[in-house]
N, C-alpha and C positions, 0 to 999 in steps of 0.2 A: 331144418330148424323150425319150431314150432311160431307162430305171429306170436306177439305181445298181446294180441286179444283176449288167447285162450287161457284158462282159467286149469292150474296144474295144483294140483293137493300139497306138491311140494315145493312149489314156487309160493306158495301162500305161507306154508309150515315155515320157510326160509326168510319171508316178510314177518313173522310174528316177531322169529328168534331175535333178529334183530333190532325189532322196538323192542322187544324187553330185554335185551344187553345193553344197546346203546339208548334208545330214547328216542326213537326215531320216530316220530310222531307220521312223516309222510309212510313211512312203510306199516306201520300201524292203519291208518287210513285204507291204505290201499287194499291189504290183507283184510280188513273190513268189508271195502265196497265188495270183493271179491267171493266174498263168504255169504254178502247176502245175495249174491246173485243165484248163489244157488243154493239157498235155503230159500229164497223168494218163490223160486219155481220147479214145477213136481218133477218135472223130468228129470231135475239132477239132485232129487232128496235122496239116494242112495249115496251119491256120490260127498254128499254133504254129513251122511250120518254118519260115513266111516271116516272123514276128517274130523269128528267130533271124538272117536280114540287119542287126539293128543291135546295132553291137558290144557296146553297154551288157548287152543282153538275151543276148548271144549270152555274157557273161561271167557273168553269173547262171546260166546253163545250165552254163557249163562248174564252177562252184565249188561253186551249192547243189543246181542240179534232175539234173545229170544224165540228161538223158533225150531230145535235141536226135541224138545218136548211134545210141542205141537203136532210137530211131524209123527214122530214114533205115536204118538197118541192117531193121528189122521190115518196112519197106515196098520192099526189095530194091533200093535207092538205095544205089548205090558212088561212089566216088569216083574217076575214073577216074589210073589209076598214073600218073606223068611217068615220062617218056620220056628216058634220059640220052642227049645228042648222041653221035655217032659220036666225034668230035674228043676229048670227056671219056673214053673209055671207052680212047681209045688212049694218053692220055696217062696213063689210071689204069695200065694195062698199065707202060709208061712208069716211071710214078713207083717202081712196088713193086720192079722191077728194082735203080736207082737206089738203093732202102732194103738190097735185100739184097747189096747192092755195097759201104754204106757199112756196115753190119755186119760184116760180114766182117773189117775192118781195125781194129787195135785203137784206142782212145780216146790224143790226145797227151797227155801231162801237165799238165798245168795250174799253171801260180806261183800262188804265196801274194800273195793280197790284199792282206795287211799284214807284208812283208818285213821291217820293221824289228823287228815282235814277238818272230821267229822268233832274232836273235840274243842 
């Protein structure tokens, strides 16, 4: 059996579950201090980035630890850019055309809501 010192991906994932079913703020904590211990230190940012595939964890990252980004950025991990289709790109062309057509021409008037107020 492993000590309570060590630090298990799924002794943490099993501390999240359970603050966000029950409310358990000490498991919450705990799963916390745990997560930054090894987002704090380089030696176990692998080990932290692939707990960062479960959303629970991956939103502890994003609201308290901040540091899920850092890393990937420190270890020269990008994200590769999307790619907008051709089709999107013509019809963006397309559409702005469209905007500055319908600018051009002034606003019709618009009737009152509530006609009978106005008399």
């Amino acid at each position: 059996m492993t000590s309570p010192s060590r630090i298990s991906r799924a002794r943490i994932l099993e501390q999240l579950r359970l603050a966000s079913r029950k409310g358990d703020r000490g498991a919450l904590m705990l799963a916390t201090d745990q997560m930054k211990t090894l987002a704090y230190s380089p030696r176990y940012w692998d080990r932290y980035l692939e707990l960062l595939s479960n959303p629970l964890a991956r939103l502890v990252d994003l609201m308290v630890i901040k540091q899920g980004d850092k890393i990937a950025h420190q270890k020269g991990w990008t994200r590769p850019k999307r790619e907008r289709p051709a089709k999107a790109k013509a019809k963006g062309a397309k559409g702005n055309e469209r905007a500055r057509r319908k600018r051009s021409t002034p606003p019709s008037p618009q009737g009152s809501l509530f006609p009978d107020l106005l008399s």
